[in-house]
ROMAR-725138 format. One record per residue: x, y, z of N, C-alpha, C, O in turn. Coordinates in Angstrom, 1 decimal. Example, Ala and Ser with C-alpha at 12.3 -4.5 7.8 and 13.67 -1.06 7.14 Angstrom:
% residues 2
(rec (13.2 -5.7 7.8) (12.3 -4.5 7.8) (13.2 -3.3 7.8) (14.2 -3.3 8.5)),
(rec (12.8 -2.2 7.1) (13.7 -1.1 7.1) (12.9 0.0 7.9) (13.4 1.1 8.0)),
//
This chain:
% residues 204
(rec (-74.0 53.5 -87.9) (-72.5 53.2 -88.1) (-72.3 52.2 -89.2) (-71.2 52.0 -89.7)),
(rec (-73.5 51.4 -89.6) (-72.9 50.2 -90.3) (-73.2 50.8 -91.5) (-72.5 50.8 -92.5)),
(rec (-74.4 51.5 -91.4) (-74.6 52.2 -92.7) (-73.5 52.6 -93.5) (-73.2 52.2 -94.6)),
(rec (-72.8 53.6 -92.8) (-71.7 54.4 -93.1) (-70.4 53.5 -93.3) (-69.5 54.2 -93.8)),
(rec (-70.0 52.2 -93.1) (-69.4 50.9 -93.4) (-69.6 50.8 -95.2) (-69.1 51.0 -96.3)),
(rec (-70.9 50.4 -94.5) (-71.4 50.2 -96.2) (-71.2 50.8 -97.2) (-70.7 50.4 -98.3)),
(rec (-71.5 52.1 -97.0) (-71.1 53.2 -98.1) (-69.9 53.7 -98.3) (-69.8 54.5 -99.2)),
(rec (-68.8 53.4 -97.3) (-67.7 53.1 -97.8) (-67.1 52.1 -98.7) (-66.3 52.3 -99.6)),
(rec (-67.8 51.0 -98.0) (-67.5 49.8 -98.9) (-68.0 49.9 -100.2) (-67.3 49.4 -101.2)),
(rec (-69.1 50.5 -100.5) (-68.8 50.8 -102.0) (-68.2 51.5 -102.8) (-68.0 51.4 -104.0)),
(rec (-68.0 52.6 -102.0) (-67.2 53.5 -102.6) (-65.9 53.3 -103.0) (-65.5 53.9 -104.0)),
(rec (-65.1 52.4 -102.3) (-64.0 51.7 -102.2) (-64.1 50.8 -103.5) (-63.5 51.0 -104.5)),
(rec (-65.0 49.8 -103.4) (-65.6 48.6 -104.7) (-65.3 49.6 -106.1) (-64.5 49.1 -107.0)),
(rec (-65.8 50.7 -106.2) (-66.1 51.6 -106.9) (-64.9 52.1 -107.4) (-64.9 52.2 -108.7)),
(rec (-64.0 52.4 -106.7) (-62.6 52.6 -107.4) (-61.6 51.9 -107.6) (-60.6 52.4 -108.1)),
(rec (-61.8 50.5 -107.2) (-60.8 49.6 -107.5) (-62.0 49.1 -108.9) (-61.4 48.9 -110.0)),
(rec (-62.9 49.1 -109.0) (-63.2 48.6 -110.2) (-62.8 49.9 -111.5) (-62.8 49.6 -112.7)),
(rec (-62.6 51.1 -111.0) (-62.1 51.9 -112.1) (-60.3 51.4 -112.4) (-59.7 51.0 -113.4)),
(rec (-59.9 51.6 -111.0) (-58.8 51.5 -111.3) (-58.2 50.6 -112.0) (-57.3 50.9 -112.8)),
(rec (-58.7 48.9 -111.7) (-58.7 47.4 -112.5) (-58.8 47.6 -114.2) (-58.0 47.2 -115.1)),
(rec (-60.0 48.5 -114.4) (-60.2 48.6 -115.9) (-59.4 49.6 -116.5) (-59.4 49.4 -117.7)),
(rec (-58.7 50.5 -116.2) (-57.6 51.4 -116.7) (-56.6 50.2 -116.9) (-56.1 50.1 -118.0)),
(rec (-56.4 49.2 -115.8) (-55.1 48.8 -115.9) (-55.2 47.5 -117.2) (-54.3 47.4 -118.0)),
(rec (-56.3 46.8 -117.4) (-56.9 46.2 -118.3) (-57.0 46.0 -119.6) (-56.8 45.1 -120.4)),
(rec (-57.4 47.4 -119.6) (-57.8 48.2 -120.8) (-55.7 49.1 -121.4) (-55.2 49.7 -122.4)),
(rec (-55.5 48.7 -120.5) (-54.1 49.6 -120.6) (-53.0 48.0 -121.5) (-52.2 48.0 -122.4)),
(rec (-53.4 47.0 -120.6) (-53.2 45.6 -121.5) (-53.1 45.1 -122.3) (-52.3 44.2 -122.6)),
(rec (-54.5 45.7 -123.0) (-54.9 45.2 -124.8) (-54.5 46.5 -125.6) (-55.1 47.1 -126.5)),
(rec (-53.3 46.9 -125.0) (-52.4 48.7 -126.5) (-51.7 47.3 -127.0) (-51.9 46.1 -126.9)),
(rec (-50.8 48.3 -127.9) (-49.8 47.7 -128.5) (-49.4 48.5 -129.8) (-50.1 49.4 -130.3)),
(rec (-47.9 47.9 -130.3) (-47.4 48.8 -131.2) (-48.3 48.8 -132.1) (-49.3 48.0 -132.1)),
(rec (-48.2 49.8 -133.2) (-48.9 49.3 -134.4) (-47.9 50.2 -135.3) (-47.7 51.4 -134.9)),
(rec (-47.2 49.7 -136.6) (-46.6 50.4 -137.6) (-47.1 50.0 -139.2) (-46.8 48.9 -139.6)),
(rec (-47.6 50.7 -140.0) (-48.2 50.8 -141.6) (-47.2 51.3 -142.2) (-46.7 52.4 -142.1)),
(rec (-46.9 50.1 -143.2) (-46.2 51.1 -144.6) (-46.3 50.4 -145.7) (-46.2 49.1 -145.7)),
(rec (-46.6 51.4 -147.1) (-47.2 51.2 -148.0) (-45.8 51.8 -149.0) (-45.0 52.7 -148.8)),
(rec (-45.9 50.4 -150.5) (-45.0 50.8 -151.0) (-45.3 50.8 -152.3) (-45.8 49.6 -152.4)),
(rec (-45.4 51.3 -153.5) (-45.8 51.3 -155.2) (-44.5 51.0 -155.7) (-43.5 51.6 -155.4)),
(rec (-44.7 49.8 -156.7) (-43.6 49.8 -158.0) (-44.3 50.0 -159.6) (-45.5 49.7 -159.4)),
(rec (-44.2 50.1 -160.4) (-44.5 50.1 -161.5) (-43.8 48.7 -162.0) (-42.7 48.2 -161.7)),
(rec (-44.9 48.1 -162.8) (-44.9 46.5 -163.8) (-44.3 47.2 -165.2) (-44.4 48.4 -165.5)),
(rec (-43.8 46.1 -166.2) (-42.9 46.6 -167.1) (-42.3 45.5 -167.9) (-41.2 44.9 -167.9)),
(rec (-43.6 45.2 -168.8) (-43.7 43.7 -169.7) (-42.6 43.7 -170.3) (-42.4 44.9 -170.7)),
(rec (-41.4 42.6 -170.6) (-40.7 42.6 -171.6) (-41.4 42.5 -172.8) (-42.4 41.7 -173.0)),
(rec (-40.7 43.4 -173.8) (-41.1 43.7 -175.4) (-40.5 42.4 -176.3) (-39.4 41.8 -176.3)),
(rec (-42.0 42.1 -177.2) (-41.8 41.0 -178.3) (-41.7 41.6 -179.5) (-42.2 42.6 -180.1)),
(rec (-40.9 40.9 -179.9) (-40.7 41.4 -181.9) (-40.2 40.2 -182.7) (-39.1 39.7 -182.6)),
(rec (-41.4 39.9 -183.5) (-40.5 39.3 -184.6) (-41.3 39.4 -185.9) (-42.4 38.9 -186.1)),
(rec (-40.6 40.0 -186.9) (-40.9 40.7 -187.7) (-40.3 39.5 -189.0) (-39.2 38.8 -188.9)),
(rec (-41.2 39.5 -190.2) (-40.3 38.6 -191.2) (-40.5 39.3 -192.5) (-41.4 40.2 -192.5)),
(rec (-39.8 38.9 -193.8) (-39.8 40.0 -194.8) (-39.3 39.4 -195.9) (-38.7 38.3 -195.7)),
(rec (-39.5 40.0 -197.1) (-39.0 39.0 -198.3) (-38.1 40.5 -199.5) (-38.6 41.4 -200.1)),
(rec (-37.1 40.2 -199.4) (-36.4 41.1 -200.1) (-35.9 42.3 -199.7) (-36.0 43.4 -200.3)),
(rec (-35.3 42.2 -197.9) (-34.9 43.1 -197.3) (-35.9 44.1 -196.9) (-35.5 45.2 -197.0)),
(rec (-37.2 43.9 -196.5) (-37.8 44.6 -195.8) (-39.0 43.2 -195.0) (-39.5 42.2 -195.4)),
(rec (-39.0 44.0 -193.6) (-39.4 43.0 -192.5) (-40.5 44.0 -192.3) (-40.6 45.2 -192.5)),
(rec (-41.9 42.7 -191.7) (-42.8 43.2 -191.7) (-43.2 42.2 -190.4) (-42.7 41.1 -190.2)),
(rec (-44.4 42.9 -189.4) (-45.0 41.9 -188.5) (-46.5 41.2 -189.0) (-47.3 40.5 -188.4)),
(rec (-46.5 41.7 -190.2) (-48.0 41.4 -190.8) (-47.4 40.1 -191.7) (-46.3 40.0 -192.2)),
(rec (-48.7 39.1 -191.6) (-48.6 38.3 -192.5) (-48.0 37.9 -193.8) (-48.5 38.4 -194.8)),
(rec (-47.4 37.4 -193.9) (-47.1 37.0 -195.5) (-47.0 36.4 -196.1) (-46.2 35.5 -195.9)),
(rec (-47.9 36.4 -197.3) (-48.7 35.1 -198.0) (-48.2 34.8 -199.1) (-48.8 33.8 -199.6)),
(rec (-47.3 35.2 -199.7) (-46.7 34.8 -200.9) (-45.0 35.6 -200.9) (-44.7 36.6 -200.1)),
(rec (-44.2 35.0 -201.9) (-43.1 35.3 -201.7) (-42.6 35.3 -203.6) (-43.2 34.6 -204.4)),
(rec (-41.6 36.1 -203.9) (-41.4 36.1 -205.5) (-40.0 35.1 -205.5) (-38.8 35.4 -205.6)),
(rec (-40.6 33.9 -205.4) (-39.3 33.2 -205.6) (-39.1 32.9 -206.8) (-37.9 33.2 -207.2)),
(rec (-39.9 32.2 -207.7) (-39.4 31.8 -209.2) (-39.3 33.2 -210.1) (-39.1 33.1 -211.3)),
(rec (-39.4 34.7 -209.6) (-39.3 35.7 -210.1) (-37.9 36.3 -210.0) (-37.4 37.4 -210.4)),
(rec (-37.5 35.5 -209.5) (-35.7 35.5 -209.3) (-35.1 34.6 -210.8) (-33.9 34.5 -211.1)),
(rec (-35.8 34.4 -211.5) (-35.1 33.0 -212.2) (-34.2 33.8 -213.3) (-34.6 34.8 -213.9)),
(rec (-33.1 33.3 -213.6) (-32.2 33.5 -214.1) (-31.7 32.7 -215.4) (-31.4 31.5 -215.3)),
(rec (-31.7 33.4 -216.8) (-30.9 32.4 -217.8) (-29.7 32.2 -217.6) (-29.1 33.3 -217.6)),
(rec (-28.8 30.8 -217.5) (-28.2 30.7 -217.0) (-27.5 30.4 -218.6) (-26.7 29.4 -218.6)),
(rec (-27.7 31.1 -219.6) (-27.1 30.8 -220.7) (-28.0 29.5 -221.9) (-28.2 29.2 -223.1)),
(rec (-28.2 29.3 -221.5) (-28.5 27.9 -222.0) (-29.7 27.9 -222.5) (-30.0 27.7 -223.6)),
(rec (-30.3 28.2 -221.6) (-32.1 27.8 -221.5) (-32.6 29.3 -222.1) (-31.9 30.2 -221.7)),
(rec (-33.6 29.6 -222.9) (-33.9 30.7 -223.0) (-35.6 30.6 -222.9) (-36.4 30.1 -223.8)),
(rec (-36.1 31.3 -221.6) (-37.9 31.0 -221.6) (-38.3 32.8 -221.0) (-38.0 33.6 -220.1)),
(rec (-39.3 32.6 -222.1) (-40.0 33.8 -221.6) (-41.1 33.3 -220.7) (-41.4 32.2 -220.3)),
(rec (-41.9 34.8 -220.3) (-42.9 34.8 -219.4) (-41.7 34.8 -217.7) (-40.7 34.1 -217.3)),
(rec (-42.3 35.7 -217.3) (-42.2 35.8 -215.7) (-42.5 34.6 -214.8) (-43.6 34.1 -215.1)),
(rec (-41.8 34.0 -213.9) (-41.9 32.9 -213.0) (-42.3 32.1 -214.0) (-43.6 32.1 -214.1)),
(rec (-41.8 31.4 -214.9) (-41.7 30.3 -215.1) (-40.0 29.5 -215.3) (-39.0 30.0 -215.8)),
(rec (-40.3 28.2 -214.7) (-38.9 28.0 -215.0) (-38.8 26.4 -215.9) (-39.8 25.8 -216.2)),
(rec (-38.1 26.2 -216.1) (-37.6 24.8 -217.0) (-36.2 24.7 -216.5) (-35.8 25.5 -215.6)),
(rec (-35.3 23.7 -217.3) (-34.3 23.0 -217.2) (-33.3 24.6 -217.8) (-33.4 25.5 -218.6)),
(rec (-32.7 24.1 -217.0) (-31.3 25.9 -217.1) (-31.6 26.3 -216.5) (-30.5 26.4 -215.9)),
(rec (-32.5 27.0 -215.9) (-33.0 28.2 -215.4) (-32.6 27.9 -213.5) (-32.8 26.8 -212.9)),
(rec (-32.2 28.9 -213.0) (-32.1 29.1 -211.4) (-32.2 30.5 -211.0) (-32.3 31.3 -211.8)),
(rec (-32.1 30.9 -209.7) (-32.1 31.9 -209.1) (-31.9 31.7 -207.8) (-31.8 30.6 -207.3)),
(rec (-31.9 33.1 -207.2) (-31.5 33.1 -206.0) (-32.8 33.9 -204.9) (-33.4 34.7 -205.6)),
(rec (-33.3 33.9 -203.6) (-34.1 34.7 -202.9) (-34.0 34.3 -201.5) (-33.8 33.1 -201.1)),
(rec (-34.1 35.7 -200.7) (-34.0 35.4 -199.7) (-35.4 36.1 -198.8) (-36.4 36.6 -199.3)),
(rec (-35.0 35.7 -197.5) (-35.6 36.3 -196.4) (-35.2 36.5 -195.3) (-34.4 35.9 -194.7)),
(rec (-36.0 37.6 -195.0) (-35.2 38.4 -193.6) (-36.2 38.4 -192.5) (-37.4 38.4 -192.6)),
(rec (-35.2 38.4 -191.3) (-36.2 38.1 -189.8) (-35.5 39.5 -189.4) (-34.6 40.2 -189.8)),
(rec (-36.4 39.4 -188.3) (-35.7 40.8 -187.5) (-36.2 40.6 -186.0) (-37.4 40.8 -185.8)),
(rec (-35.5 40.1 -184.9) (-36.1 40.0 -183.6) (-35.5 40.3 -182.4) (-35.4 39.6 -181.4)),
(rec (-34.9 41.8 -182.7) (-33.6 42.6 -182.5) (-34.6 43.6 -180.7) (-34.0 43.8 -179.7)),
(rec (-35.5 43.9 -180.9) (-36.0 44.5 -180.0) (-36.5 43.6 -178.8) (-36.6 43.9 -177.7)),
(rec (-36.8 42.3 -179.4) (-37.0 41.3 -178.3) (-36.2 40.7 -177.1) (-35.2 40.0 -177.2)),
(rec (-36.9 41.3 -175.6) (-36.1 41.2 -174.2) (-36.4 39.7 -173.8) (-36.6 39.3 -172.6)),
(rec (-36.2 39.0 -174.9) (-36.8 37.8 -173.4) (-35.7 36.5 -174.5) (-35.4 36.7 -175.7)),
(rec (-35.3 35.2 -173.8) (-34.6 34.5 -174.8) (-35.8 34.0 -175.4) (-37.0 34.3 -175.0)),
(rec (-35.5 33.1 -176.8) (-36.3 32.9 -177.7) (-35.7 32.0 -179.1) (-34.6 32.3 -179.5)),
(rec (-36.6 31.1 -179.7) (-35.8 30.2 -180.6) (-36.3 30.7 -181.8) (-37.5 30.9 -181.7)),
(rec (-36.0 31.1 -183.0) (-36.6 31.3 -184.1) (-35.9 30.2 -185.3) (-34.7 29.9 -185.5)),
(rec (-37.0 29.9 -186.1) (-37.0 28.5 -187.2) (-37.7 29.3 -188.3) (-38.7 30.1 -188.3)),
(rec (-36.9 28.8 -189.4) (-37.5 29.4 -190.5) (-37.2 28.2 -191.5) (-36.1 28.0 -191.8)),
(rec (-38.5 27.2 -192.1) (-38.2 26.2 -192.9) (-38.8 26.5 -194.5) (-39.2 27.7 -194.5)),
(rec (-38.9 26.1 -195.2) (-39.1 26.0 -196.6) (-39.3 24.5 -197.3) (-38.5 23.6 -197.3)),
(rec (-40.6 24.4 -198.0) (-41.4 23.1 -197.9) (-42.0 23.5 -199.4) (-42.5 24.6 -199.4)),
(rec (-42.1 23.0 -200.7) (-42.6 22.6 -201.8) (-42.6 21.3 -202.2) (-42.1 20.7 -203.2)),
(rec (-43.6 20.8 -200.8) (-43.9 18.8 -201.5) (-44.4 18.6 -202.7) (-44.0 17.7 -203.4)),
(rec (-45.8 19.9 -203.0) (-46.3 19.4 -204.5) (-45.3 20.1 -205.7) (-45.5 20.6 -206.8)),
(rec (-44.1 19.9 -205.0) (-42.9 20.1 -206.6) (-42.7 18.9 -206.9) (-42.5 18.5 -208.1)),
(rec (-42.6 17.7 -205.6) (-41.5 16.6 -205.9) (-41.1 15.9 -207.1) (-40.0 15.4 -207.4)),
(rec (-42.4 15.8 -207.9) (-42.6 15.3 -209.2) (-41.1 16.0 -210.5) (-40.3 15.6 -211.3)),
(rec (-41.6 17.3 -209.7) (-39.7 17.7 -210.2) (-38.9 17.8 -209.6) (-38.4 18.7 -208.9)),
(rec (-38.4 15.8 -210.0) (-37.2 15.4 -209.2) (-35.7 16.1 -209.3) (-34.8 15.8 -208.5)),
(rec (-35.4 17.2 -210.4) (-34.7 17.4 -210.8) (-34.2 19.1 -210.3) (-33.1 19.6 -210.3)),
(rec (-35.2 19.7 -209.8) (-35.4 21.0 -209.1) (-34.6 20.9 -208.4) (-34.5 19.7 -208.1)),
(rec (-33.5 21.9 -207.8) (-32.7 21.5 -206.5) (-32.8 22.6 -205.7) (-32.7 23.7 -206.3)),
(rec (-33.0 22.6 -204.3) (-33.3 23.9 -203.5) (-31.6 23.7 -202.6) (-31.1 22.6 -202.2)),
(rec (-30.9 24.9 -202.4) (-29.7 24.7 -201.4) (-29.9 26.0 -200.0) (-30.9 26.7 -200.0)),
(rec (-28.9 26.1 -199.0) (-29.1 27.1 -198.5) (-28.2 27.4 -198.9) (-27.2 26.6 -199.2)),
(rec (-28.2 28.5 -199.0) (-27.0 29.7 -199.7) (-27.6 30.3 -200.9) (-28.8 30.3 -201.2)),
(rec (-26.4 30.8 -201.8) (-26.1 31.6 -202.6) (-26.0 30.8 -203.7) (-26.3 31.3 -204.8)),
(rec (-25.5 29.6 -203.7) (-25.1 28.5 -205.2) (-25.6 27.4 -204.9) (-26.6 27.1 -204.2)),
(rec (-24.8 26.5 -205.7) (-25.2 25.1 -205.4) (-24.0 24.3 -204.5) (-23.9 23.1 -204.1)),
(rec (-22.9 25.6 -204.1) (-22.1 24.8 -203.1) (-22.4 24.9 -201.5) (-21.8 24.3 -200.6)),
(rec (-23.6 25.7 -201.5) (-24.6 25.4 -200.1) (-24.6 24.5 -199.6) (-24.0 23.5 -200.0)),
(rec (-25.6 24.5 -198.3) (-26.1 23.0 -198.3) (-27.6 22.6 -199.0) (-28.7 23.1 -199.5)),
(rec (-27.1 21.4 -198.9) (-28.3 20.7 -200.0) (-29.9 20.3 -199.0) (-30.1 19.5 -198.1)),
(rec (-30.9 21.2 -199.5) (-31.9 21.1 -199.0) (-33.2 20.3 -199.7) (-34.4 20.2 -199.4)),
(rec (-32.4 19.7 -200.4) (-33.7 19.5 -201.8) (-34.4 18.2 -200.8) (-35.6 18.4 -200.4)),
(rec (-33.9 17.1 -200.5) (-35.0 16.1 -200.2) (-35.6 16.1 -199.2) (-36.3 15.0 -198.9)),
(rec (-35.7 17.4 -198.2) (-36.3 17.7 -197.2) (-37.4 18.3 -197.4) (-38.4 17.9 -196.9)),
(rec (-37.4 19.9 -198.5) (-38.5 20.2 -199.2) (-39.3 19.7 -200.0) (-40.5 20.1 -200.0)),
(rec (-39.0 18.8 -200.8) (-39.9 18.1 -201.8) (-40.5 16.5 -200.6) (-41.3 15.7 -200.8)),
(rec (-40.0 16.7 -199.8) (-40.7 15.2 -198.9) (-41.4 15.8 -198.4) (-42.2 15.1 -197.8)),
(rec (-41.6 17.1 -198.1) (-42.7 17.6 -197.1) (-42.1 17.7 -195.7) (-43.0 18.3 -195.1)),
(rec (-41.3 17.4 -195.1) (-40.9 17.4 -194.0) (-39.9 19.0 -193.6) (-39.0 19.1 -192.8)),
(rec (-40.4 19.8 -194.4) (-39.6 21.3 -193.9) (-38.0 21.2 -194.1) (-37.3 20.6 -193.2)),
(rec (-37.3 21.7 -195.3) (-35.7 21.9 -195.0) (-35.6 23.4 -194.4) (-36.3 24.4 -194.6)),
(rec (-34.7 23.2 -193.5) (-34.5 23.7 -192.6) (-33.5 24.6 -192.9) (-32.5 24.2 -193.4)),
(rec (-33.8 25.7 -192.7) (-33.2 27.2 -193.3) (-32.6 28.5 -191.9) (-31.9 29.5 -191.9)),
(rec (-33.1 27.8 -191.1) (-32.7 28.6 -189.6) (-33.5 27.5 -188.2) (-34.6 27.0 -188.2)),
(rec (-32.5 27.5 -187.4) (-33.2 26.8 -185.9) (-32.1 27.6 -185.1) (-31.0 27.1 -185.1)),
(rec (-32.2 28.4 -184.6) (-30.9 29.4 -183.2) (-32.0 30.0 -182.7) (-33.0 30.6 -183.1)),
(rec (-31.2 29.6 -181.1) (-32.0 30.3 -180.0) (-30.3 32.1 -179.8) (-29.2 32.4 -179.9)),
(rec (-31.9 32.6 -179.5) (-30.7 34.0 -179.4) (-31.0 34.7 -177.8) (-32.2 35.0 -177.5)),
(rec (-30.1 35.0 -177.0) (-30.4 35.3 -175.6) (-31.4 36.9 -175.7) (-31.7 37.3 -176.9)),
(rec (-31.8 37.5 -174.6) (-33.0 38.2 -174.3) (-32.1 39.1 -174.9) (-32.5 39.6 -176.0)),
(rec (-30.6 39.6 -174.5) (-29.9 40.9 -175.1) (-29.1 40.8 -176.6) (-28.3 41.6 -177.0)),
(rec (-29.8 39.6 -177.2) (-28.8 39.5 -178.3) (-29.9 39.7 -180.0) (-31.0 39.5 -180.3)),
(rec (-28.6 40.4 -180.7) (-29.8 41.9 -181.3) (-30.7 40.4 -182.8) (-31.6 40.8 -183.6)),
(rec (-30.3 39.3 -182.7) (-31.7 38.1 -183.8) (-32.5 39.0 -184.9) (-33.6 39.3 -185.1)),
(rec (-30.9 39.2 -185.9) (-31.9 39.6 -187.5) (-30.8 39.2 -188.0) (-29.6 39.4 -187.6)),
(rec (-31.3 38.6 -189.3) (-30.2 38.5 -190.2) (-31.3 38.3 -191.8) (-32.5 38.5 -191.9)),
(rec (-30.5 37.9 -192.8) (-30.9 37.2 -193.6) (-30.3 36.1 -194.1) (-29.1 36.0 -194.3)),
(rec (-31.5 35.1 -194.6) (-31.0 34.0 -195.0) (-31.7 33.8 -196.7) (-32.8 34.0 -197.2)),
(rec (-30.2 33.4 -197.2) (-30.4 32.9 -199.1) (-30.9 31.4 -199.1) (-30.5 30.4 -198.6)),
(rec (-31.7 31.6 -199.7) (-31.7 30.5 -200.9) (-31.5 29.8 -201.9) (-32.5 30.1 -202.5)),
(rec (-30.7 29.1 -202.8) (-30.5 29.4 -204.0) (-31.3 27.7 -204.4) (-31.4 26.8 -203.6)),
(rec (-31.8 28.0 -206.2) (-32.7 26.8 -206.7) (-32.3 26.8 -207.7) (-32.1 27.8 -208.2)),
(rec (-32.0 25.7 -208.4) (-31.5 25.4 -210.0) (-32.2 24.5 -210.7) (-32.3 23.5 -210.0)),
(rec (-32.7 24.2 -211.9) (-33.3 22.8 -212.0) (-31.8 23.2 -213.5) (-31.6 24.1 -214.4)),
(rec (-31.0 21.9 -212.9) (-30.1 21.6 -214.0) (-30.3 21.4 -215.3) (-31.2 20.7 -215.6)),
(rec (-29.5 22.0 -216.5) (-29.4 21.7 -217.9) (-28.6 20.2 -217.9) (-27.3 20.2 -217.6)),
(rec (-29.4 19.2 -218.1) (-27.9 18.1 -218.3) (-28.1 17.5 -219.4) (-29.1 17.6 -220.0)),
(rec (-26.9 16.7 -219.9) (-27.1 15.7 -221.0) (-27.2 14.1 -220.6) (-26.4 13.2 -220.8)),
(rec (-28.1 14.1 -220.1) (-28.6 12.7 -219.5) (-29.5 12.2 -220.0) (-30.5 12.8 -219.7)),
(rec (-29.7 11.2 -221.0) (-31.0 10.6 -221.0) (-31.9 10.1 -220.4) (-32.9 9.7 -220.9)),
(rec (-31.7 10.2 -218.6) (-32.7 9.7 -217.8) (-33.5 11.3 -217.4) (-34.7 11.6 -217.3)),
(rec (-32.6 11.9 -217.2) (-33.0 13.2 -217.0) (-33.7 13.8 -218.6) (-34.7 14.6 -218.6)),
(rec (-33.3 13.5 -219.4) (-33.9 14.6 -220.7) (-35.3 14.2 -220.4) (-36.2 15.1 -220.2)),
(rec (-35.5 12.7 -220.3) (-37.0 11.9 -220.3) (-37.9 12.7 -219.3) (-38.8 13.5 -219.6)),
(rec (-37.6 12.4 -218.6) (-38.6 13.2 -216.9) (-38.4 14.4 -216.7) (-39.1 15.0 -215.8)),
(rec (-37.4 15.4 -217.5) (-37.7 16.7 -217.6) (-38.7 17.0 -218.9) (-39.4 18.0 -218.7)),
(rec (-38.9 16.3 -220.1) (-39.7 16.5 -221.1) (-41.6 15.9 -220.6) (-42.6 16.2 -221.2)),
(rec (-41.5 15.1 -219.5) (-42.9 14.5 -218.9) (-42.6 16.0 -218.4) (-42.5 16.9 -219.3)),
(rec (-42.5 16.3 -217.4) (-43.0 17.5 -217.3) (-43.1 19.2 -217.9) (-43.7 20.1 -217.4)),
(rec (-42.4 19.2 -218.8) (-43.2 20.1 -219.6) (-44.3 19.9 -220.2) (-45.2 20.7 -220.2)),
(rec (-44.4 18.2 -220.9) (-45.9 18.3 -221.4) (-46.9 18.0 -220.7) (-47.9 17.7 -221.2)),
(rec (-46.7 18.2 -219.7) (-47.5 18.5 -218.3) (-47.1 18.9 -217.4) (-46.5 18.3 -216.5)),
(rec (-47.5 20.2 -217.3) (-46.3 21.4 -216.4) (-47.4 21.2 -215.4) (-48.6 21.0 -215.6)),
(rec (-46.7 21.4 -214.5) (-47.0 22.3 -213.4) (-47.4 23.5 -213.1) (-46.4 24.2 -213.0)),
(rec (-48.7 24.2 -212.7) (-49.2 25.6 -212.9) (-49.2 26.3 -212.0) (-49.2 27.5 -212.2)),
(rec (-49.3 25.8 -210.7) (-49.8 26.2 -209.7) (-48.6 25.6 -208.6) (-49.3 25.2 -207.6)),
(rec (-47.1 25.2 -208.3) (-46.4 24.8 -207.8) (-45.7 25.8 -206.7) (-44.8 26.7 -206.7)),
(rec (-46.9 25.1 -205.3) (-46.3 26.0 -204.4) (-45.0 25.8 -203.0) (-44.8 24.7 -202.4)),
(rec (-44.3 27.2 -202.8) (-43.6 26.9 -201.9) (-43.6 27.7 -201.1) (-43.6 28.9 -201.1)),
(rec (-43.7 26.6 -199.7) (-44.1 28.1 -198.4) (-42.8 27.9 -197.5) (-42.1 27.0 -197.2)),
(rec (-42.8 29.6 -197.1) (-41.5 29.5 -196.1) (-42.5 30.0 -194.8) (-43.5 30.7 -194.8)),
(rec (-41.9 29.2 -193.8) (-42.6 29.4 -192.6) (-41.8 30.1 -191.4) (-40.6 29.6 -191.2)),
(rec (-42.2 31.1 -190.8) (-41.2 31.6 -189.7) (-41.7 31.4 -188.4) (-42.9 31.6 -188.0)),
(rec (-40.9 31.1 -187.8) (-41.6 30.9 -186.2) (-40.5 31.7 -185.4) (-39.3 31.6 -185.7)),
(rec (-41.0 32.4 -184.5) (-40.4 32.6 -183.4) (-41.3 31.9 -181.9) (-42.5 32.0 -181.9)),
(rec (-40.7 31.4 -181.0) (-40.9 31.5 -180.1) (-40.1 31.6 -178.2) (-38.9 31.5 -178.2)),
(rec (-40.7 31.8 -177.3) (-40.5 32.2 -176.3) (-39.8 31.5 -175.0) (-40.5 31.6 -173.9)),
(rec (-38.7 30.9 -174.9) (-37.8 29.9 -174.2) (-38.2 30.1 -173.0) (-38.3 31.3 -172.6)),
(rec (-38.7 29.3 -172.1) (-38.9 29.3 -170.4) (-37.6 27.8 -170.4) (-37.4 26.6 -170.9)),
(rec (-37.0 29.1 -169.4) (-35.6 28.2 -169.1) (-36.2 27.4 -167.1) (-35.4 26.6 -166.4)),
//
């Protein structure tokens, strides 16, 4: 009889231990929900493009035909190409273009011929004449006259062109005839002027 106790009693043991682990095992479920989502990335576009005589380029540019603008202004009569003396002026410009660019951005465009200064008499303006503004003692010091500094927003279309105009005056001055005559009899051959363009990229 006890036997048969016993083997109850395990039998019994036997199904409460199944039953325990269902309920257990039924304890550690839980929701579980996955969701997956793709966007596509989508760089804002850069442009700044610069150009000398109405055409803009993103390639370098290493020289510019500025004294090839020069003009007899009546007075003065000099042959040969790019060279200039007393009378003679002209006009040249350059063009930016940074019209496709999404993002805000400052663009500067300066103009610097320090080894002219010696020709005190050279005058650089912005514009079209000599009733521009006066750029002369910024280029000849070396310190960049300043020909553009505007910031233009991400949607705002940033191209234009900008003039320059240069004169080295005919006068009747004798302080002037003197220091314009030193330099002819020792010209200048190689008198360079660089325009520099910058764009860059505003983090506001």
């Amino acid at each position: 009889m006890k036997k048969n106790w016993t083997a109850r009693l395990v039998v019994l043991v036997a199904v409460m231990t199944l039953i325990t682990a269902s309920l257990v095992s039924g304890t550690f479920a839980k929701y579980t929900t996955e969701v997956s989502g793709t966007d596509a990335v989508v760089v804002a576009k850069w442009v700044a493009d610069f150009g000398d005589g109405g055409t803009t380029s993103s390639n370098a540019i290493t020289s510019f035909n500025l004294f090839d603008t020069t003009a007899d202004t009546g007075v003065a009569n000099v042959t040969g190409g790019g060279i200039i003396a007393p009378g003679t002026s002209g006009t040249f410009s350059v063009d930016y273009d940074t019209s496709g660019t999404q993002v805000e951005r400052d663009v500067d465009i300066t103009i610097q011929a320090d080894n002219l200064s010696t020709l005190e008499y050279l005058k650089f303006y912005k514009g079209t004449s000599s009733g521009g503004i006066d750029i002369t003692a910024a280029v000849h010091a070396g310190t960049a006259g300043n020909l553009l500094d505007e910031t233009f927003a991400a949607d705002a279309t940033g191209a234009d062109t900008v003039s320059v105009y240069w004169e080295w005056p005919f006068e009747s001055d004798a302080a002037q005839d003197e220091a314009d005559t030193a330099d002819g009899i020792t010209p200048i051959t190689n008198g360079l002027v660089t325009i520099t363009f910058k764009a860059t990229q505003i983090d506001n």
